[in-house]
Structures are given as structure tokens and as C-alpha cells.
C-alpha positions as CSV (number, residue, x, y, z in Angstrom):
1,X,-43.6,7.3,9.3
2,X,-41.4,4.6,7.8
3,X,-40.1,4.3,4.5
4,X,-42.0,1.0,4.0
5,X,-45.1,2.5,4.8
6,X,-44.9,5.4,2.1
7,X,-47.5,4.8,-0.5
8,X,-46.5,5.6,-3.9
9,X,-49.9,6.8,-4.9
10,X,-50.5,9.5,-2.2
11,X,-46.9,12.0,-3.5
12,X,-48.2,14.5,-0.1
13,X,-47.5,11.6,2.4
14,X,-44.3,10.9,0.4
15,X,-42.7,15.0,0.7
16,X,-44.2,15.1,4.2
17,X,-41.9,12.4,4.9
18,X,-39.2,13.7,2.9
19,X,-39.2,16.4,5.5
20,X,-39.2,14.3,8.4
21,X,-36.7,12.5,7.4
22,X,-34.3,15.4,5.8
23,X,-33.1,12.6,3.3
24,X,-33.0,15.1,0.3
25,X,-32.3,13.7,-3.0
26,X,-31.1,10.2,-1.9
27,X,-34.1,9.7,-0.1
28,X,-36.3,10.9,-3.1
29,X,-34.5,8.4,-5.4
30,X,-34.6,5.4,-2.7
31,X,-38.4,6.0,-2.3
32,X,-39.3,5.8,-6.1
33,X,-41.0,9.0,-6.1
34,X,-39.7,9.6,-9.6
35,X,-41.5,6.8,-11.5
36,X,-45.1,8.9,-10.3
37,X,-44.0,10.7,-13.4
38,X,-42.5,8.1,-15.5
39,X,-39.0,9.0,-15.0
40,X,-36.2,6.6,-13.7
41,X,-34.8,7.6,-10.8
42,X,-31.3,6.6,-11.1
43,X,-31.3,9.2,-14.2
44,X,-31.8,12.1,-12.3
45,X,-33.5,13.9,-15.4
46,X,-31.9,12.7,-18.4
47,X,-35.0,10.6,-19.4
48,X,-37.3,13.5,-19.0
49,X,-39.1,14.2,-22.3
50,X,-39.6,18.0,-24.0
51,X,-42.0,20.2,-24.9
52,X,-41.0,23.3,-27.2
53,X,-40.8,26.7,-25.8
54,X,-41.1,30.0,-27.4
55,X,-40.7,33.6,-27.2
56,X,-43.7,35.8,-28.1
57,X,-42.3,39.3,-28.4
58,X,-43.7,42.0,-26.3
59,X,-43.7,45.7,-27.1
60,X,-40.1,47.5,-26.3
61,X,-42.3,50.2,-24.2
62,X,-43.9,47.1,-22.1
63,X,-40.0,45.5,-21.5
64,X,-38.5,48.9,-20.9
65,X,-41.4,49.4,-17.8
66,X,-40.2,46.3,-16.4
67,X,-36.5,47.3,-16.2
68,X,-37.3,50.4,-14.6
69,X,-39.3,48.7,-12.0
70,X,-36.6,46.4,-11.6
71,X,-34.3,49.6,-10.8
72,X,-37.0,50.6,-8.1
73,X,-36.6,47.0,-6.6
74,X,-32.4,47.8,-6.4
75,X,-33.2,50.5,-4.3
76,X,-35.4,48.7,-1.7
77,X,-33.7,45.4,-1.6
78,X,-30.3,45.8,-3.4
79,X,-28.5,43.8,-5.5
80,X,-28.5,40.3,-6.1
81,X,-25.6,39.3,-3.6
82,X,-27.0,41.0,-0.8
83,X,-30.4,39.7,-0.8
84,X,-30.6,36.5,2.3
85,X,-34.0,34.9,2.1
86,X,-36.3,34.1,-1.5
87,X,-38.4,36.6,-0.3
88,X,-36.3,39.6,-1.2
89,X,-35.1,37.7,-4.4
90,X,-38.9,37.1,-5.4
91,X,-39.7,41.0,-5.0
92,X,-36.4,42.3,-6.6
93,X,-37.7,40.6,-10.0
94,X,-41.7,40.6,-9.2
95,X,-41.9,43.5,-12.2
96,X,-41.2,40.5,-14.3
97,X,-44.7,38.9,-13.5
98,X,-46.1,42.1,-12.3
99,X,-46.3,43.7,-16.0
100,X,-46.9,40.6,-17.4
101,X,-50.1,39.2,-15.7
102,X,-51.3,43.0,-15.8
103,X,-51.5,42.1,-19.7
104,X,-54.6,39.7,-19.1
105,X,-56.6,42.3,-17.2
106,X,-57.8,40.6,-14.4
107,X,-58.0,37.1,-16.0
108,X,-55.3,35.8,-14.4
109,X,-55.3,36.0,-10.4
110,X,-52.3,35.3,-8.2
111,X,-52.7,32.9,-5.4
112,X,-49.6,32.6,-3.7
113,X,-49.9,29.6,-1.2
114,X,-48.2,26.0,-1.3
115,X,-50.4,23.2,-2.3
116,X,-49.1,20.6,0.3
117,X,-49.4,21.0,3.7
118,X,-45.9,20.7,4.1
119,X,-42.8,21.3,1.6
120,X,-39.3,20.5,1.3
121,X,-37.5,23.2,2.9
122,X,-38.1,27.3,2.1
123,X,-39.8,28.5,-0.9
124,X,-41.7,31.2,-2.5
125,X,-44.1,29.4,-4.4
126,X,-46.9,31.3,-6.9
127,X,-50.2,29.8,-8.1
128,X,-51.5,31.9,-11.0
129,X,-55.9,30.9,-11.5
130,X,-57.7,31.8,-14.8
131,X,-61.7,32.5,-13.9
132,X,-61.1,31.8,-9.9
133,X,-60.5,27.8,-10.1
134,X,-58.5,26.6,-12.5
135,X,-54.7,26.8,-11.6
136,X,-53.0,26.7,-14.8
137,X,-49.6,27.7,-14.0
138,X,-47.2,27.6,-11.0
139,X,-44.0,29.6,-10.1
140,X,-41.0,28.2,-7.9
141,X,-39.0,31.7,-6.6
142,X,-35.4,30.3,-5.2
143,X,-33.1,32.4,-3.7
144,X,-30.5,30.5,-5.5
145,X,-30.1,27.2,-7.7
146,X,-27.4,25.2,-6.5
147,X,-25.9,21.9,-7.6
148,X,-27.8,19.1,-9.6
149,X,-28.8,17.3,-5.9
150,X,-30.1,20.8,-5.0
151,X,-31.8,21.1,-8.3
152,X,-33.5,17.9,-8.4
153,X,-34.9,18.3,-4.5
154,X,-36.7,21.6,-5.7
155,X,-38.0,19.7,-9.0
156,X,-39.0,17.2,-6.5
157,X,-41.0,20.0,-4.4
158,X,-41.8,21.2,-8.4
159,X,-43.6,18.2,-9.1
160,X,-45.4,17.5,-5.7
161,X,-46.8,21.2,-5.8
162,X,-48.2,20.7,-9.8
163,X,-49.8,17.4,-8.4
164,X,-51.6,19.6,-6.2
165,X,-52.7,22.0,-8.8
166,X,-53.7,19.4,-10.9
167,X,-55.7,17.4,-8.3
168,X,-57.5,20.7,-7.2
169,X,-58.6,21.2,-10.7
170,X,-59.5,17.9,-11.4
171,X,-62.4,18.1,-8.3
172,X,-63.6,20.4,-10.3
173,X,-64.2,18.6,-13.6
174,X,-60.9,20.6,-14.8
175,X,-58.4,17.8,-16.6
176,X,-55.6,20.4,-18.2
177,X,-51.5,20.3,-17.9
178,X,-50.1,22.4,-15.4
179,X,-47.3,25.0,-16.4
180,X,-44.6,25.5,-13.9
181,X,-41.9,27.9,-14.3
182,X,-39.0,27.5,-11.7
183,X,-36.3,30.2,-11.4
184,X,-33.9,32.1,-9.3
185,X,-34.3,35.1,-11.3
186,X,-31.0,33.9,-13.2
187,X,-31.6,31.0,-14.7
188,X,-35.1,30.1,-16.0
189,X,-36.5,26.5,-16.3
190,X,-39.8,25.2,-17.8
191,X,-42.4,22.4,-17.1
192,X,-45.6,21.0,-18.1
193,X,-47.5,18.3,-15.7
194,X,-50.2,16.9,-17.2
195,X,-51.3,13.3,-15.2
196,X,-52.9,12.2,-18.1
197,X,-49.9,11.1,-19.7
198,X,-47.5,8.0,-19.5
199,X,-44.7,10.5,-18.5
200,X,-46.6,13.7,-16.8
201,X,-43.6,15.9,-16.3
202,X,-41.8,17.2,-19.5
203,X,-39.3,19.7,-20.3
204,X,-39.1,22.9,-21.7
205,X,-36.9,23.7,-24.4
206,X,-36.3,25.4,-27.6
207,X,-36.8,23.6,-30.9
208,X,-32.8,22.5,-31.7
209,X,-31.7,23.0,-28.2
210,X,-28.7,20.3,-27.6
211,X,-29.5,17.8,-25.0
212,X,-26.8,20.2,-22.7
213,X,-28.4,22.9,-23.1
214,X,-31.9,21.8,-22.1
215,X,-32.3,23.5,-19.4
216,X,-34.1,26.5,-20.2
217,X,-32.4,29.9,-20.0
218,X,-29.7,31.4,-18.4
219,X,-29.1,35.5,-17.5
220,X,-25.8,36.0,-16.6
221,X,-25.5,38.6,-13.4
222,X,-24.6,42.1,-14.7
223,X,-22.4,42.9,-11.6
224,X,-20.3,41.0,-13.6
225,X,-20.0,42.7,-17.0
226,X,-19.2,46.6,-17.4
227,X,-22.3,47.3,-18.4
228,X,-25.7,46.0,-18.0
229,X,-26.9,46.4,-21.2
230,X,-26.0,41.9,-21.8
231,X,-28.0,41.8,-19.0
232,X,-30.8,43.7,-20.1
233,X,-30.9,41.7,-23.5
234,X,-31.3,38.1,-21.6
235,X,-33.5,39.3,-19.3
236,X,-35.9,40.5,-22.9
237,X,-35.8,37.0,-24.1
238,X,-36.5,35.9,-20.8
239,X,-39.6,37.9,-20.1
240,X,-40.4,36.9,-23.3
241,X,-40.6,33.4,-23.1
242,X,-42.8,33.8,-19.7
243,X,-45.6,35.5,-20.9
244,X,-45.1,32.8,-23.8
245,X,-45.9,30.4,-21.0
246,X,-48.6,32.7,-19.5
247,X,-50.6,33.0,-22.8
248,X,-50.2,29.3,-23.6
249,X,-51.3,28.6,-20.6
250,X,-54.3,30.6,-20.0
251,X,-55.1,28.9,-23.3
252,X,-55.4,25.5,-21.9
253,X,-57.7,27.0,-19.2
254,X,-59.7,28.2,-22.0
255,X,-59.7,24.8,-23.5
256,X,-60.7,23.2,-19.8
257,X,-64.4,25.8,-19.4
258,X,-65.0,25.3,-23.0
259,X,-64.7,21.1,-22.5
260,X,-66.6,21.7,-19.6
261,X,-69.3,23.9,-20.8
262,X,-69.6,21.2,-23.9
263,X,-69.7,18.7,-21.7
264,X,-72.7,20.1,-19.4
265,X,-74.5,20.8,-22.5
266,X,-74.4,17.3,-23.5
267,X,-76.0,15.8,-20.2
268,X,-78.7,18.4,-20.4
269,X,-80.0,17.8,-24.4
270,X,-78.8,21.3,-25.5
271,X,-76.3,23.2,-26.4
272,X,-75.5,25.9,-23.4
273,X,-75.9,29.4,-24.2
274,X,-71.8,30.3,-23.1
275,X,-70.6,28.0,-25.5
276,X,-70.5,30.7,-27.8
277,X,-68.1,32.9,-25.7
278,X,-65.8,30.1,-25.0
279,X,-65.2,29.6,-28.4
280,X,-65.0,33.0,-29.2
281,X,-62.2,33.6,-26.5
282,X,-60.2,30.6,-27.6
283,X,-60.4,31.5,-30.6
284,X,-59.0,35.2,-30.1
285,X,-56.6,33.9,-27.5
286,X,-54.9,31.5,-30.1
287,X,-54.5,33.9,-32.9
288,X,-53.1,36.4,-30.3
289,X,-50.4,33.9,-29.7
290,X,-49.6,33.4,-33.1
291,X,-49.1,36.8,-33.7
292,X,-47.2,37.5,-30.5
293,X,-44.8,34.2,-32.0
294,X,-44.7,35.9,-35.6
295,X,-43.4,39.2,-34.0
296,X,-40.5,37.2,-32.5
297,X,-39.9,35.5,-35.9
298,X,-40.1,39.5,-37.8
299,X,-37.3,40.2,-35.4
300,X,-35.0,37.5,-36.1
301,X,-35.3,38.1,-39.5
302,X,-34.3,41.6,-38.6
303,X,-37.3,43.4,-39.8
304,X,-37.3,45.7,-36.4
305,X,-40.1,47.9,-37.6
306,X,-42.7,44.9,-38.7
307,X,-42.0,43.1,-35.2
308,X,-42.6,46.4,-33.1
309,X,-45.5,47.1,-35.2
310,X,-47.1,43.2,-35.0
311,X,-46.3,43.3,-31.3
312,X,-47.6,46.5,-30.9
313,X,-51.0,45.2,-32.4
314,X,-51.0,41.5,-30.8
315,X,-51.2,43.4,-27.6
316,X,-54.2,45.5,-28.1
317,X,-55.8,42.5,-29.7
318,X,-55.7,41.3,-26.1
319,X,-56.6,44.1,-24.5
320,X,-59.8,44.5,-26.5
321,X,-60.4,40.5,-26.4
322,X,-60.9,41.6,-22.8
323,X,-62.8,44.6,-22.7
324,X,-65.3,43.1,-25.4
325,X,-66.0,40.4,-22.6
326,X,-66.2,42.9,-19.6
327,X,-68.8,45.6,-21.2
328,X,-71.0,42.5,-22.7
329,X,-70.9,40.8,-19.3
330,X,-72.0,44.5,-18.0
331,X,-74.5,45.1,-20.4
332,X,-75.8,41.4,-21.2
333,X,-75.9,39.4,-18.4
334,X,-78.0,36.7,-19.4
335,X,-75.6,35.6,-22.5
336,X,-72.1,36.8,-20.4
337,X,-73.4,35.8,-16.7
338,X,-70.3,37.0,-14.1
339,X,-69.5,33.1,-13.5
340,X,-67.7,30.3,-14.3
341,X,-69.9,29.5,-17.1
342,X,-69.3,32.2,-19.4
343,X,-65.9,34.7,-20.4
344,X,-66.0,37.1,-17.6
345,X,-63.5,39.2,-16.2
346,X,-64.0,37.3,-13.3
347,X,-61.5,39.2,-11.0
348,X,-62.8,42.8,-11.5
349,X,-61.5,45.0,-9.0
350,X,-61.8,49.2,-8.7
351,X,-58.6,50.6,-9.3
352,X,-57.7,52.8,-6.6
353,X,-56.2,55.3,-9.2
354,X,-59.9,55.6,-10.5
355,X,-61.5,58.0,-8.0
356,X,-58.3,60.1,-7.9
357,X,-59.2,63.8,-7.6
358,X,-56.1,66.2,-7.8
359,X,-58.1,69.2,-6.4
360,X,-59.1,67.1,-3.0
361,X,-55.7,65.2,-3.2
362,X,-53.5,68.5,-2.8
363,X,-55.8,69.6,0.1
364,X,-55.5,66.4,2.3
């Protein structure tokens, strides 16, 4: 394929050649893939826009399971210098996304697969799908973030791999932004892709954030400091503003069924009987992230006890959201059918822990 015959429109022909070729950030900039989302690409980022970014505080308990996790990983794949492929980086910080997504109960569902056919080098990409079609956010696991021509071939691979989440969702009748979250483990940066607008890729940041320092977060490596407790503290406000991310979203997801199921209605001369739910559940999900964000805002004030205690009770909120849906979709079936077009808890599994029987368990 020549670079003359790259079409501007179709962004998998143009990483496929990108490949081919092995022309890395240079040949990213000579084939103008950056205007597909507005940006000038002699800039190399500076003209990107923002979005703001926030931490919703999670329960100490919650954190503190993820940190001991984290400690299991150390023994299996040890520490950060020694691990050689993403692979082992991506599992030494899984409990990270592990405890996180376990928050939605089965409304979110990992896919981890690569959009493209074919990517821009080695990667450990994560596709996370609210009700089993719409992709609503995606994770870029590096083993390590280099320099800025390093940085902007992976936001290149960043940006094809959203395209794909976006056009899979759109064959669907789906038209929502795509979150991406691209990290090493270390450092931490956010985007939102959303083809709707004049510039679809923006950055993450938070409000006041100094045009240096937008660049998400940074945890500095504790095998650097005498104790890991400075560690531990970046890694909170890290996890934090992830399942900040998660929450908003799986909101937008929301937002997609509901436009959806509005929509449908609309063409048939009535109202559909899940509209109901869909409101219900957006409803719910917002005010959960408003008290997740006022938790954060109790503990910068330094009120310690009102921010565990609003956590504490943002969480259950979600919790219950979900079992409300998951014994009405068991009980009524005909207002909370197990599809696409109502609130299920589409990816209901048996736990294996469920059938557990001590007596026949120390016979085996």
C-alpha cells in the first residue's frame, strides 16, 4: 500500500499501513491521520481540547482490598522492574479494575480484544460493554510510557481502537462518546472520543490543571521511596478517578438504551413499556455519582467521618440500584424482559462460591 493511496476516511487502512511501513510517529503526522480528530498534526497534542475529570471517593475498606491484591500480584509477577511484556504489567495492577467493575455487578462486561485487525505494535488492550453491545469505555495497558514520539504512536493506536468502539456501536443505533483510559500503571491518562464532534478526541484533566500538567496523573514507583505509604496515597486518588470514569461512563450507556428505547417508541405510536426502567436507572446512576463526587469534596474539606460515611452509602445505593433490577427482571418479566430493551443484569453468571459445601469440600 502506498502512502498516496491511504484514504483519510477509512483510519483501519491507515494503522494497517502504519504497521507495514514501521514509520511511527513521522509517518502518522506525514499521513494527516491527526486532523480525523481535528487536531493539527504538527502540534503533537497541544491543540487537543479538555474535558474535566474527577475523583469519586470509594470506601477505605474497598481501596484497602485492592492493595492487598496488588501484594498478591508482587508475589506472582514481582515488582515493577522485573516485569518484560504488558502482560505481566496488566496483571500486576488488574485488582485496580478487578474491584472496581465488581462494583457494577455484572453490568459491565470485559471484552478484551483489539478492534482493528491489526495494531501498532504490542498491546494489552480492554473493551469494557454495558448490556452486551455498547462499548463504552476502553483501556490501553503499556508496559511502559516512553518519550512524547512513543506517547503519541500509542494515542495514535488510542484513537484508531475508540474509532472502532464507536463504529461498532453506531451499527447498532448506539451514537455515545467513548472513554479511554491509557496507562502503564504509573502514570494515568484520560480520553473521550465522541465522532460527533468538530474535535472528537479531548483530554482529561482536572478543573485548574496548568496546561503542563494536563496529562492526567502520575504515581511515583515506591521502590523509590522508604516507604510505600506515598505510593499507596497516589495510587487512592488514582483508583479513584477510574471508577469516576467507569460510572460516568456507564452513564452515557444508560443515556444511549434510553435514546434508543425513545426512539423505537416514537416509530411505533407508543410509548415502550422499558422506558420506565431506563429512566429509573439513569436516574439512580446520576445521583450515585453525585454522591460518590460529594464524598471526595467531604474529604478535602477534611470532614473524614462525613466522606466515609457518604461513600459508604453511595456504594450501597449502587448495589441495591442493581439488585432492584435483577429480582424485578426475575420476578416480572414482561416489564424487565432479560434484553437489550429493558435494565437487566444482562451478564448474570453463578458464582462458583455459591454451591460451596464445607462438609463435601473437606471430604474431596
Amino acid at each position: 500500500m502506498k502512502k498516496s493511496d491511504v484514504n483519510g476516511d477509512n483510519i483501519n487502512e491507515v494503522y494497517k499501513w502504519l504497521k507495514q511501513e514501521k514509520s511511527g510517529v513521522f509517518g502518522l503526522t506525514r499521513i494527516k491521520v491527526a486532523p480525523l480528530v481535528g487536531l493539527d498534526p504538527n502540534k503533537e497534542l497541544h491543540d487537543i481540547g479538555t474535558f474535566e475529570i474527577h475523583r469519586s471517593r470509594i470506601p477505605t475498606h474497598l481501596f484497602r482490598s485492592i492493595v492487598v491484591d496488588m501484594d498478591i500480584m508482587l508475589m506472582q509477577y514481582g515488582a515493577l522492574p522485573e516485569h518484560k511484556t504488558e502482560e505481566a504489567r496488566s496483571m500486576f495492577f488488574s485488582p485496580i479494575f478487578n474491584h472496581l467493575v465488581k462494583q457494577f455487578s455484572f453490568m459491565l462486561r470485559n471484552k478484551p480484544e483489539t478492534m482493528l485487525n491489526s495494531c501498532i505494535g504490542t498491546h494489552t488492550g480492554y473493551f469494557f460493554k454495558t448490556f452486551g453491545a455498547v462499548a463504552v469505555l476502553c483501556i490501553e495497558m503499556r508496559l511502559k510510557v516512553g518519550n512524547d514520539d512513543e506517547r503519541l504512536k500509542i494515542i495514535a493506536q488510542v484513537i484508531a481502537e475508540c474509532d472502532g468502539c464507536y463504529l461498532e456501536n453506531s451499527a447498532g443505533n448506539f451514537f455515545l462518546p467513548i472513554h479511554c483510559i491509557f496507562t502503564d500503571g504509573l502514570t494515568y491518562e484520560f480520553f473521550k472520543f465522541d465522532k460527533n464532534l468538530n474535535q472528537p478526541l479531548v483530554r482529561g484533566c482536572f478543573s485548574g490543571d496548568p496546561v503542563h500538567l494536563r496529562r492526567g496523573l502520575k504515581v511515583n514507583d515506591y521502590l523509590s521511596m522508604s516507604t510505600t505509604l506515598p505510593f499507596i496515597l497516589q495510587l487512592r486518588c488514582a483508583c479513584e478517578t477510574v471508577f469516576d470514569v467507569m460510572l460516568s461512563a456507564h452513564i452515557e450507556g444508560l443515556k444511549a438504551y434510553y435514546v434508543r428505547s425513545e426512539e423505537k417508541g416514537k416509530k411505533e405510536g407508543s410509548e415502550r413499556p422499558s422506558l420506565d426502567g431506563w429512566v429509573q436507572a439513569l436516574q439512580s446512576a446520576n445521583r450515585a455519582l453525585v454522591v460518590f463526587r460529594e464524598a471526595e469534596v467531604q474529604r478535602k474539606d477534611g470532614d473524614l467521618d462525613s466522606a466515609d460515611a457518604t461513600a459508604d452509602q453511595a456504594l450501597l445505593a449502587l448495589h441495591e440500584r442493581y439488585k432492584f433490577y435483577l429480582i424485578c427482571s426475575l420476578i416480572n418479566r414482561s416489564l424487565f424482559p432479560l434484553s437489550t430493551e429493558a435494565v437487566p443484569t444482562f451478564y448474570r453468571s453463578r458464582f462458583i462460591m455459591r454451591d460451596w459445601d464445607d462438609v463435601e469440600v473437606r471430604k474431596a
